[in-house]
C-alpha positions in Angstrom: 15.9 -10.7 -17.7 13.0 -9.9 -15.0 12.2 -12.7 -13.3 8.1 -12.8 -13.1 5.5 -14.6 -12.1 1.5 -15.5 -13.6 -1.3 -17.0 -12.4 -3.6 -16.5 -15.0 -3.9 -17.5 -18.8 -4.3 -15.0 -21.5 -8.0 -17.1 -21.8 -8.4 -17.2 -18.4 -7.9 -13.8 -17.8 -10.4 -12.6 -20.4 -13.1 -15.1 -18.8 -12.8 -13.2 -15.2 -13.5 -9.8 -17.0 -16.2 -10.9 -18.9 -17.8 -12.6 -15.8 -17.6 -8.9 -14.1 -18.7 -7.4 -16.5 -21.5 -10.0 -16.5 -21.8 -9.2 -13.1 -22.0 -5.8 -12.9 -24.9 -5.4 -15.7 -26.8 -8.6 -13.8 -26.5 -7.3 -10.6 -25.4 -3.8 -10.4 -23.6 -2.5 -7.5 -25.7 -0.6 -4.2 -24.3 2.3 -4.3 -25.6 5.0 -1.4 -24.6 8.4 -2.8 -27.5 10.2 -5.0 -25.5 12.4 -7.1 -23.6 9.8 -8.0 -26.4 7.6 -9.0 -27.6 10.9 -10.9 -24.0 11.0 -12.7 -24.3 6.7 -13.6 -28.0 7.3 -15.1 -27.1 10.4 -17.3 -24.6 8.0 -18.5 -26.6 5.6 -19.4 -26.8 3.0 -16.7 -30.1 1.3 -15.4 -30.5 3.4 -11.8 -32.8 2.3 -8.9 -32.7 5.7 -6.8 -35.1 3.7 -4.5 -32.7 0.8 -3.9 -30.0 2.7 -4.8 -28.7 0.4 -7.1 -26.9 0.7 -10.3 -26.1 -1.9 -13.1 -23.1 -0.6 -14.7 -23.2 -1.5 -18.7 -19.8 -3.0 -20.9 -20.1 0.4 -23.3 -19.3 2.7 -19.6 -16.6 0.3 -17.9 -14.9 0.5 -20.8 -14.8 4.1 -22.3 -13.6 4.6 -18.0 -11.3 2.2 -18.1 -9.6 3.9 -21.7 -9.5 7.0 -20.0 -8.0 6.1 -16.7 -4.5 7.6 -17.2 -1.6 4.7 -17.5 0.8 5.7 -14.8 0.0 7.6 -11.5 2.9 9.8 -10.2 3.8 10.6 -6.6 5.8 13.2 -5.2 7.6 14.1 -2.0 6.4 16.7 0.1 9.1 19.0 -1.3 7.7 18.7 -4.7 9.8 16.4 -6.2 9.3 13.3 -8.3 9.6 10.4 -5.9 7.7 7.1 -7.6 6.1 6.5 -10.6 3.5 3.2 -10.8 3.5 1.9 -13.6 4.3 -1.3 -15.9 6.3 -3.8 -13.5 7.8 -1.1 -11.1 7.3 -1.8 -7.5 7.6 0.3 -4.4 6.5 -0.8 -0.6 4.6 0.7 2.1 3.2 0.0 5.2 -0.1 -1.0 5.6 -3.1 1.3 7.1 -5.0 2.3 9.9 -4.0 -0.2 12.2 -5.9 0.4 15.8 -3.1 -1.9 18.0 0.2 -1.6 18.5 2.7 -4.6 19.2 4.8 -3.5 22.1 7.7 -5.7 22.6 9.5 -4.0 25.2 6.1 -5.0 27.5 5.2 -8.2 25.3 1.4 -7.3 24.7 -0.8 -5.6 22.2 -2.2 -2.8 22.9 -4.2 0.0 21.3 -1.8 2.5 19.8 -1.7 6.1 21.3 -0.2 9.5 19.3 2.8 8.8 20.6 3.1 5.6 18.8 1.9 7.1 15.8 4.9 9.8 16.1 7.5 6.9 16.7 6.2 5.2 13.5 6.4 8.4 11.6 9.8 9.0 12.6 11.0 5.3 12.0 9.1 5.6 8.4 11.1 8.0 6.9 14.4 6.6 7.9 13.5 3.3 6.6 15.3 3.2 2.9 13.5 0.6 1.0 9.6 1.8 2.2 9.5 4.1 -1.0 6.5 5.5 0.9 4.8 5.8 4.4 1.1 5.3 4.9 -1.2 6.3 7.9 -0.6 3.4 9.2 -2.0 3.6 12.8 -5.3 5.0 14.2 -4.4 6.9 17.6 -7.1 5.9 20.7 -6.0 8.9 23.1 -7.4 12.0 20.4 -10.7 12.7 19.6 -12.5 10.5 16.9 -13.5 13.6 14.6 -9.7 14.0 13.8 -8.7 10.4 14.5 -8.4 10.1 10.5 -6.6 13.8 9.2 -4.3 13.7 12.6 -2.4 10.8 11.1 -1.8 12.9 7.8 -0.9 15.5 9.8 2.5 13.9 11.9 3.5 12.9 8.7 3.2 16.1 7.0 5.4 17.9 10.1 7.8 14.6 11.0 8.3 13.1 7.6 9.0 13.6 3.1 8.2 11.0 1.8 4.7 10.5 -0.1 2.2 8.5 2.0 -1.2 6.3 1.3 -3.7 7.6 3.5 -7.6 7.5 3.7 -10.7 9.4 5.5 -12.8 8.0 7.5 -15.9 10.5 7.3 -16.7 13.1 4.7 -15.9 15.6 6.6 -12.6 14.4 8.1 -11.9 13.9 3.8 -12.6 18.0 3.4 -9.9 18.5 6.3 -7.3 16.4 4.8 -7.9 18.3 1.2 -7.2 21.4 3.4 -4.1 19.9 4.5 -2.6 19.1 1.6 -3.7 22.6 -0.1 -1.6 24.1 3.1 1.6 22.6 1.8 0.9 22.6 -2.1 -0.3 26.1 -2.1 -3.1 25.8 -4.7 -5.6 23.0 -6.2 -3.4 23.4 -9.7 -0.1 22.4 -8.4 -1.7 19.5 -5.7 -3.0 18.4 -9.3 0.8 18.6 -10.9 2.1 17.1 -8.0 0.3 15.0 -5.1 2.3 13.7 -2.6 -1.0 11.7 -0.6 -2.6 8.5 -2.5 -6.3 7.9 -0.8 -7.7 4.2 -0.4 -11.1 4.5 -1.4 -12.8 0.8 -0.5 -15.9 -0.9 -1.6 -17.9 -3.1 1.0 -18.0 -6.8 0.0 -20.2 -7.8 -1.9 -20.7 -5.4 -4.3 -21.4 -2.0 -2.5 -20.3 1.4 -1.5 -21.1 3.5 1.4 -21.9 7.0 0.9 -18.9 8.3 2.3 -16.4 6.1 0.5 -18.1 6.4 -2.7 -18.2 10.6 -1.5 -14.1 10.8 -0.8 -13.2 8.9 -3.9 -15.5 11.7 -5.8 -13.6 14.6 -4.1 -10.2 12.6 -4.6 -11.1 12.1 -8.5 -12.3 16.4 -8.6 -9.3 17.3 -6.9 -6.7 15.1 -8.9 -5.7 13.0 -5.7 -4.9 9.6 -7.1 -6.7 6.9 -5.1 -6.5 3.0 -5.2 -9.6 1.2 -5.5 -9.3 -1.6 -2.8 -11.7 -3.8 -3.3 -12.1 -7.0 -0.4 -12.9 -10.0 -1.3 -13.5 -12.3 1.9 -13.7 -16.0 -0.2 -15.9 -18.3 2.1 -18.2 -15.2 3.8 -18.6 -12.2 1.5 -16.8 -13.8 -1.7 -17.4 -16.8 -3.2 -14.9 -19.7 -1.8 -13.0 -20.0 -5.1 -10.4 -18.5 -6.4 -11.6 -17.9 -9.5 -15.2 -16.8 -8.0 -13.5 -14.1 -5.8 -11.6 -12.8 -9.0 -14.4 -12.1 -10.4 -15.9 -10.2 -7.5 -13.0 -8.0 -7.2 -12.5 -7.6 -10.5 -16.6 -6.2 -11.0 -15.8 -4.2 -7.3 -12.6 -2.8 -8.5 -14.0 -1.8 -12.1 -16.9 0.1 -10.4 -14.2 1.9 -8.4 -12.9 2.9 -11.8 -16.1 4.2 -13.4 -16.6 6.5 -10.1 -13.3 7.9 -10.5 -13.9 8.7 -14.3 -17.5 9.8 -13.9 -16.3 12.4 -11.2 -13.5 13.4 -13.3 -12.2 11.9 -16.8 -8.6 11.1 -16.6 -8.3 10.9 -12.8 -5.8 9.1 -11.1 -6.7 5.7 -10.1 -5.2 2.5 -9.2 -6.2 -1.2 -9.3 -5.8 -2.3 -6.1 -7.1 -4.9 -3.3 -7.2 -6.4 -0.3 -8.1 -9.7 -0.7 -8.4 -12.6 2.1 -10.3 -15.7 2.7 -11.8 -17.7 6.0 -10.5 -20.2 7.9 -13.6 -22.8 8.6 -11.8 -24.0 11.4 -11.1 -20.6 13.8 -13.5 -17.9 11.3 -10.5 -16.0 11.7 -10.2 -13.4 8.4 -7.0 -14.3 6.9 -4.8 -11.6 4.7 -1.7 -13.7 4.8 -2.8 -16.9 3.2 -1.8 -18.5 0.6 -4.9 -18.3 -1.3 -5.0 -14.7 -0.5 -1.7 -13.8 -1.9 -2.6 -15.7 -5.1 -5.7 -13.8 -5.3 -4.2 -10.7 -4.7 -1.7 -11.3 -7.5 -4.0 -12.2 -10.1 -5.7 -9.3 -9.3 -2.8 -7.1 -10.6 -2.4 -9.5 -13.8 -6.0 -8.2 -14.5 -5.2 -4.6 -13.8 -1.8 -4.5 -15.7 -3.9 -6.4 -18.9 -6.3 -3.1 -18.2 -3.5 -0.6 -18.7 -3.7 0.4 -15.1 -1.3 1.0 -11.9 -1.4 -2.1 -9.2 -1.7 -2.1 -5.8 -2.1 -5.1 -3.3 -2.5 -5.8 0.3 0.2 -8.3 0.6 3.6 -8.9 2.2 1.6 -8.4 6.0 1.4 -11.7 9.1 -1.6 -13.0 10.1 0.7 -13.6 13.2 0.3 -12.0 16.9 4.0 -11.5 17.1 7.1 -11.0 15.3 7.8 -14.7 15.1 8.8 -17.9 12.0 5.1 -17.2 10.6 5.4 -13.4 10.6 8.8 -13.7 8.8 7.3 -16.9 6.3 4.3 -14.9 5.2 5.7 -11.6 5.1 8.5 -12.6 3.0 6.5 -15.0 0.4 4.0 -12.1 0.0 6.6 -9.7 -0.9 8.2 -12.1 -3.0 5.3 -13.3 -4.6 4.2 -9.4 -5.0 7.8 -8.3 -6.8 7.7 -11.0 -9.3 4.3 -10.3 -10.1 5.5 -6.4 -10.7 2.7 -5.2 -8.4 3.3 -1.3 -8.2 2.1 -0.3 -4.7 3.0 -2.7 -2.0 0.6 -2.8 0.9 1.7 -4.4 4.2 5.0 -3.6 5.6 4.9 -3.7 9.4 1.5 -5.6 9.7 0.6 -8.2 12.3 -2.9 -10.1 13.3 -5.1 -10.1 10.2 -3.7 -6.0 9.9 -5.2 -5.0 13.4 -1.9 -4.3 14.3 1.5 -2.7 13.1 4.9 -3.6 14.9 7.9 -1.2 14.3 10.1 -3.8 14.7 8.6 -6.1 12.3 8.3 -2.4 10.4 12.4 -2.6 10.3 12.5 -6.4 9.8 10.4 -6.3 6.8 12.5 -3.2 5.5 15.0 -5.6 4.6 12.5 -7.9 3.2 11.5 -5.4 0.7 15.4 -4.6 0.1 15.4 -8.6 -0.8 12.2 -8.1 -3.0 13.8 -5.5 -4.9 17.2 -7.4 -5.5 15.1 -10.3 -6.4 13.4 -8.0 -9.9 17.1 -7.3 -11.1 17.4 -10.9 -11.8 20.3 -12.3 -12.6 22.4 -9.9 -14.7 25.2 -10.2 -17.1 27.5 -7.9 -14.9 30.9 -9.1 -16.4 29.2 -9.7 -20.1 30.9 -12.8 -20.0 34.5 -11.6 -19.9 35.7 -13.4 -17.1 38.7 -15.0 -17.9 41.3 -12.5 -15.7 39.0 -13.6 -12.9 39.1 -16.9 -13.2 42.9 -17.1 -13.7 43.1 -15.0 -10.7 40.9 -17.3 -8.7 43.3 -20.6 -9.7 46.2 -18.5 -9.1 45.5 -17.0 -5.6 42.7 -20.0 -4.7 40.8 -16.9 -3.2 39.0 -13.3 -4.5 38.2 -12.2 -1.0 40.9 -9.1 -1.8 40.3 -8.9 -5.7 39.3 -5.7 -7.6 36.2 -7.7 -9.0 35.3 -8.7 -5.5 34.9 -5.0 -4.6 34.1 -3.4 -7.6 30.6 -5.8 -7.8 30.0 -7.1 -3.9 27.8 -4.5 -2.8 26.1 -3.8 -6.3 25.3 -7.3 -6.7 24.3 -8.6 -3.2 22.1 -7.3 -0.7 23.3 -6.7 2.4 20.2 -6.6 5.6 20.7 -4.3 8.6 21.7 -5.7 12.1 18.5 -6.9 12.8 19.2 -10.2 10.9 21.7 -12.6 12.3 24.7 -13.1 9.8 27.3 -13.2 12.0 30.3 -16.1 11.2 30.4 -18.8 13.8 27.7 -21.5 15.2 26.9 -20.4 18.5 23.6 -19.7 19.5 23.4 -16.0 20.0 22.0 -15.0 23.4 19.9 -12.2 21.9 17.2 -13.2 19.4 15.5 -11.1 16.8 13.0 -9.3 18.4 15.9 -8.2 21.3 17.9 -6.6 18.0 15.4 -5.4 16.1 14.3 -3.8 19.2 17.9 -2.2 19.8 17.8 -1.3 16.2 14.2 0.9 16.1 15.8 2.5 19.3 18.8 3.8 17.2 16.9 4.8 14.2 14.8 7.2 16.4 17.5 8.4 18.5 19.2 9.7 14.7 15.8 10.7 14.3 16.4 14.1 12.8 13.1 16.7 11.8 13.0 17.2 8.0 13.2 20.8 6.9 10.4 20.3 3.4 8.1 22.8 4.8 8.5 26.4 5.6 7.4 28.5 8.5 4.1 29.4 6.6 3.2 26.3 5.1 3.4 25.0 9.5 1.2 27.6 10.8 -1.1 27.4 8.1 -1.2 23.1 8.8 -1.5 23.6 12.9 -4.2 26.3 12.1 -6.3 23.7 10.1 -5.9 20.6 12.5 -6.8 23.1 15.5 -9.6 23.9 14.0 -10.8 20.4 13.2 -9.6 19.6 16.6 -12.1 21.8 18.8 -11.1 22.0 22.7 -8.5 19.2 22.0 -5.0 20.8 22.3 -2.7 19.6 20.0 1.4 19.2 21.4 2.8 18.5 18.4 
């Protein structure tokens, strides 16, 4: 049996969704984009061109929400199936667009240069249990027009795996179609097979910028799935309840939903967020709270009751360093986030309110997702109850350290963590802690760093041509 987890009643449940939809018809949502105002009054919304507001009726959310397909698929850069979300399936990646980097070697955060961002996408794609990378740092040292579609770019040359991304402008969103077009060839096969999920965000409360609202519309033309992730901030942006929050992210991530369909009915969308809350005490912005995490899990009740793919921010520190709190709240939000079946992990990696990505926290929570993922399996009935051999083994030799059973299940029944985590036998204090090995151990993993061979001489030239270009005078060296 799947172990699982619920924070929400089935009556419950229904009362958020009515209150969004409440919310969205009293309301409406400022939306600062005119054809897609145009697109929400031909459909019969109320439409405020002036105050650019929309009030989004119950007959729209829903006939978007039916045709929002009920799986998003993902594939590798080759062009093979790599993760489907869906139902209670989950997969990991690292959070996004981080603008520090946590350098342990010199003890001090920084902001991260394009050489960080090529260690991180060489580290990525070793990692075995991130099903997926994500653009997960902003560079400083490059120019800001490309400081969004050069991160898509490294991991297009230095990695396979499919990656989360996101544009910053509208025009960095046309030059990071182009890339993708480079390696897929043509707009009907990115369509079969995308291999980049966008994060399309509304503002809290209840908005969307023009060029937010104007990538998720090219996203939704082009057949690039994108997760809605709506923000929440209970206390400041969001009401201070749990429940009053829900609701805001629920109305925020439903009018994500509608712009998707609108732009293109049966896009690929997912029902995501990023929830957090304030501390009164420090007004710090807190993604790592409890609270937060709870939010962020009842969120994907609400979207899996929809019919639709999940995705959370959770399983990141709040935490300057890779410390007891980084390893506390990573692991309960990637606990928390596998029994609630959430299908696109956010956070991997993430430090300090996810200013700031660590590659050694990257490795340490590696493992944590390799926990999460044992932790779905439950507990199975490996030996369908036949265990009497075993047993008279057991009294027989008092030990099954050597025993056919022993090997047969160890490594299919337990996890085992990489050398970053201390398991060693014995009760002296070790005279290297765990940022000293998980330091040692991200220097390894690039050092068998090898360049993947997914893309073809043509498909390179035509990818350095297009970041060139967007580049200007800047000279790429990679």
């Amino acid at each position: 049996m799947r172990p699982v987890v619920r924070f929400l009643s089935d009556e419950f449940r229904s009362g958020v969704i009515q209150a969004a939809y409440d919310l969205l018809a009293r309301e409406g949502m400022h939306i600062d984009h005119d054809l897609l105002l145009s697109k929400l009054g031909d459909s019969g919304c109320r439409v405020d061109l002036g105050k650019k507001r929309a009030w989004i009726n119950a007959r729209l959310l829903d006939e978007c929400v039916a045709s929002a397909p009920r799986q998003v698929e993902l594939w590798n850069i080759a062009g093979d199936r790599c993760c489907t979300l869906a139902g209670d399936a989950v997969h990991f990646t690292p959070g996004s667009t981080a603008v520090k980097l946590l350098d342990e070697g010199e003890r001090v955060m920084r902001r991260a240069t394009a050489r960080d961002m090529l260690r991180y996408c060489r580290l990525v794609e070793q990692l075995p249990h991130i099903d997926y990378s994500s653009t997960a740092l902003v560079p400083s040292d490059v120019p800001a027009q490309i400081g969004d579609s050069i991160r898509l770019y490294a991991l297009l040359k230095l990695t396979t795996k499919p990656t989360v991304t996101g544009a910053f402008t509208v025009p960095g969103m046309h030059v990071m179609v182009d890339l993708q077009l480079a390696v897929r060839g043509t707009r009907e096969r990115l369509l079969q097979k995308p291999f980049a999920m966008f994060s399309c965000a509304p503002t809290s409360p209840l908005k969307w910028s023009n060029a937010i609202a104007d990538n998720a519309m090219v996203c939704a033309e082009s057949g690039i799935p994108i997760e809605i992730v709506a923000m929440p901030l209970a206390g400041l942006a969001a009401p201070v309840t749990l429940e009053g929050s829900l609701i805001q992210h629920t109305a925020e991530a439903l009018s994500g939903v509608v712009i998707s369909q609108l732009s293109r009915v049966g896009a690929p969308v997912v029902y995501g967020g990023s929830p957090a809350t304030m501390d009164m005490r420090t007004m710090a912005v807190c993604l790592a709270s409890l609270e937060a995490q709870m939010i962020a899990c009842a969120h994907a009740e609400i979207g899996k009751h929809l019919g639709l793919p999940t995705q959370a921010y959770i399983g990141l520190s709040d935490s300057k360093l890779l410390d007891g709190q980084a390893g506390f709240e990573s692991g309960t939000g990637a606990y928390l986030a596998a029994l609630a079946g959430i299908n696109s992990v956010s956070g991997p990696g993430m430090l300090c309110f996810e200013n700031c990505l660590s590659l050694e926290k990257l490795l340490f929570d590696n493992d944590i997702c390799g926990f999460a993922k044992r932790l779905t399996r439950g507990v199975e009935a490996r030996d369908a109850f036949e265990l009497a051999e075993v047993f008279e083994e057991l009294i027989r030799e008092e030990s099954l350290l050597g025993s056919d059973h022993t090997v047969t299940n160890y490594r299919a029944e337990h996890y085992m963590p990489g050398a970053a985590m201390d398991r060693r036998a014995g009760d002296d204090v070790p005279s290297v802690g765990l940022v000293e090995r998980a330091l040692r151990e991200v220097d390894a993993y690039l050092s068998a760093y090898t360049p993947p061979s997914a893309l073809n001489a043509d498909q390179v030239y035509e990818l350095e041509g297009i970041m060139q270009r967007a580049a200007g005078d800047y000279r790429l060296t990679f």
